[in-house]
C-alpha positions in Angstrom: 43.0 -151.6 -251.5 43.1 -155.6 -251.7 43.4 -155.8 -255.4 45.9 -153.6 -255.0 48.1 -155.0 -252.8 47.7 -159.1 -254.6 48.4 -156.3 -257.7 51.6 -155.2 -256.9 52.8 -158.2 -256.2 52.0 -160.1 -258.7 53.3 -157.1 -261.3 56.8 -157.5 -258.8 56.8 -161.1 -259.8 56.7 -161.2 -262.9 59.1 -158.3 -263.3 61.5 -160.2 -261.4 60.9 -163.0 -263.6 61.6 -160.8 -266.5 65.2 -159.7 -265.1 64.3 -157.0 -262.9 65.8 -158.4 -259.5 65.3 -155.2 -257.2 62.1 -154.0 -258.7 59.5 -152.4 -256.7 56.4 -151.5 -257.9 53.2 -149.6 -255.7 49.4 -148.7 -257.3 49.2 -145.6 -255.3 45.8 -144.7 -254.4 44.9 -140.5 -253.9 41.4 -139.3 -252.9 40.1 -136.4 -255.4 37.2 -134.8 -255.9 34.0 -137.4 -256.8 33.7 -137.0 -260.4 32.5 -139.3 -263.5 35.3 -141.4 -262.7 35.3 -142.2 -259.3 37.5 -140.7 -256.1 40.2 -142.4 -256.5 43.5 -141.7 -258.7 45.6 -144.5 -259.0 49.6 -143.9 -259.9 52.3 -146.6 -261.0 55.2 -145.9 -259.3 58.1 -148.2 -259.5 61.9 -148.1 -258.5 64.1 -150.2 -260.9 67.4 -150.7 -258.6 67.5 -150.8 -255.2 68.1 -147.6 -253.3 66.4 -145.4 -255.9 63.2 -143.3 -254.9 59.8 -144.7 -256.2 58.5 -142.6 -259.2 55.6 -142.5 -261.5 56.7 -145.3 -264.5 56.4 -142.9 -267.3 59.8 -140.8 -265.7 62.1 -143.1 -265.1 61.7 -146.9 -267.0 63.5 -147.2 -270.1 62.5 -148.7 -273.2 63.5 -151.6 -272.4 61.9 -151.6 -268.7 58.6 -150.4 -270.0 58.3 -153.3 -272.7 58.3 -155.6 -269.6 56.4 -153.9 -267.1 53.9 -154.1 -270.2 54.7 -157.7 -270.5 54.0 -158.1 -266.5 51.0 -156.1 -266.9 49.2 -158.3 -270.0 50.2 -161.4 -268.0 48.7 -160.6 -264.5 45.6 -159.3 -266.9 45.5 -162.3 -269.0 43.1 -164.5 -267.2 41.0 -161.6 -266.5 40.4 -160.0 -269.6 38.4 -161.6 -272.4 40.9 -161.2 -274.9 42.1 -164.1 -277.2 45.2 -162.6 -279.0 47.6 -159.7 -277.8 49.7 -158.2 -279.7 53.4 -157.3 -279.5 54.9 -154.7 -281.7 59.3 -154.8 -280.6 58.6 -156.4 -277.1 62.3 -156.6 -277.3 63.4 -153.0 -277.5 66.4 -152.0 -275.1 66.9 -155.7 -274.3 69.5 -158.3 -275.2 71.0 -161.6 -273.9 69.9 -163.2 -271.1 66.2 -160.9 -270.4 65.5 -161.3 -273.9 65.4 -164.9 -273.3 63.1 -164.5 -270.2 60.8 -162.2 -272.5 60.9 -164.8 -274.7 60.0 -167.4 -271.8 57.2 -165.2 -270.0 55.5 -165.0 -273.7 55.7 -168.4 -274.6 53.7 -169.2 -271.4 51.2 -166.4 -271.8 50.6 -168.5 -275.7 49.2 -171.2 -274.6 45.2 -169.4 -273.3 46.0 -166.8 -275.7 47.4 -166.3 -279.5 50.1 -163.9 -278.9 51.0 -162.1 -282.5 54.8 -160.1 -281.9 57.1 -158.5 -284.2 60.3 -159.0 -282.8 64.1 -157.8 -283.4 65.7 -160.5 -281.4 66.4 -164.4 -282.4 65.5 -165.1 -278.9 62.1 -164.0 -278.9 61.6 -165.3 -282.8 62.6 -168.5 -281.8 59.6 -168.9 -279.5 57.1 -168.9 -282.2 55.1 -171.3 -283.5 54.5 -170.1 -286.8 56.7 -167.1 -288.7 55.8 -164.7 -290.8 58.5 -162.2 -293.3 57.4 -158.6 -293.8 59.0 -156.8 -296.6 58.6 -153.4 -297.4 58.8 -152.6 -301.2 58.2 -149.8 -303.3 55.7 -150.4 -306.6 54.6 -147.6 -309.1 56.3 -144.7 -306.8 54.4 -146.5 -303.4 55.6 -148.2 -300.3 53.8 -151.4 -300.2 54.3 -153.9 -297.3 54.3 -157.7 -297.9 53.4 -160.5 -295.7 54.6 -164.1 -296.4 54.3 -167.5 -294.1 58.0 -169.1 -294.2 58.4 -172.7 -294.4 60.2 -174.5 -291.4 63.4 -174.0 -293.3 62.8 -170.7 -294.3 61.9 -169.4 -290.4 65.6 -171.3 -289.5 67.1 -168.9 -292.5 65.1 -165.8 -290.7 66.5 -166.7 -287.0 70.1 -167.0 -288.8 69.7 -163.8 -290.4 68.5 -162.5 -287.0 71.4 -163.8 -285.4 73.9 -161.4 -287.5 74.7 -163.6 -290.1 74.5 -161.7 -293.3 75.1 -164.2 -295.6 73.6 -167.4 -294.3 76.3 -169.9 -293.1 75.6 -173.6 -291.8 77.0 -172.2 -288.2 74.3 -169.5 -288.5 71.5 -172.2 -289.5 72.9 -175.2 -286.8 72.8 -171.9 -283.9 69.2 -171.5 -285.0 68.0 -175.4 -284.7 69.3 -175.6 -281.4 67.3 -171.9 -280.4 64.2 -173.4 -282.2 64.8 -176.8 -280.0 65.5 -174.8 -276.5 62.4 -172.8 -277.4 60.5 -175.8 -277.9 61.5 -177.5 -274.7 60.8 -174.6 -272.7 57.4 -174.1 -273.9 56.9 -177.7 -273.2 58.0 -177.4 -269.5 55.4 -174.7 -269.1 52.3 -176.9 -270.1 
């Protein structure tokens, strides 16, 4: 009941870090029968906004509310497990703007104990990475093939600029991607 409680308040923490102001979240406890797993159930229930009734996570966070109750989740794990590298698959679905920024934030600080591998949408949470990666899907001899290639510095610039909306790569798209790359930097430096 201790764990719990530091528990839930660390998750709320972090959630309000991630743009989730009026979050509450609760590990409910039930007694059940004693079986293989114990006598205890444990529930997540969490209310988004204020004034709403607190419900199990899975019925009423969005897609974009359960990537960062995920994200609160692996960082209020992270110096408890004994895993070196997480892994991200569109951290950044149903976000945008400003929270995909704090995303970006929250997993720039969880890189430095632990390789964080992510496959974003979003220029803001690209920009955060050390090293990029382009994966192209391509069809040889009637099969989809998938291809993996390191880009240079210049060509990760050309990715966030694409990323940014730019179809055809302008200077404006490549000078807005410097200046993400450099805020990126700078906040991952204030964390260390």
């Amino acid at each position: 009941r201790t764990t719990a409680v530091e528990f839930e308040t660390r998750v709320m923490e972090e959630l309000r870090f991630l743009d989730m102001p009026g979050v509450v979240f609760q590990a409910q406890r039930t007694r059940c029968p004693l079986n293989a797993s114990g006598c205890d159930e444990i529930h997540f229930l969490i209310s988004v906004n204020p004034g709403e009734a607190m419900r199990p996570i899975w019925q009423v966070a969005s897609g974009g509310e359960l990537s960062r109750i995920m994200l609160a989740f692996k960082t209020v794990f992270a110096d408890k497990e004994d895993t070196a590298t997480l892994i991200f698959d569109e951290i950044d679905t149903g976000i945008s703007g400003k929270t995909a920024w704090k995303v970006s934030e929250k997993m720039g600080q969880l890189s430095r104990d632990k390789q964080i591998i992510c496959i974003p949408h979003l220029p803001q949470i690209a920009a955060m990475a050390d090293t990029h990666f382009l994966i192209e899907k391509s069809v040889k001899e009637n099969r989809t093939v998938t291809d993996l290639t390191k880009l240079s510095e210049e060509g990760s610039l050309r990715e966030l600029a694409r990323l940014l909306g730019s179809e055809e790569v302008s200077e404006a798209a490549i000078s807005n991607a410097k200046e993400m790359k450099i805020t990126a930097q700078k906040a991952k430096e204030q964390t260390t």
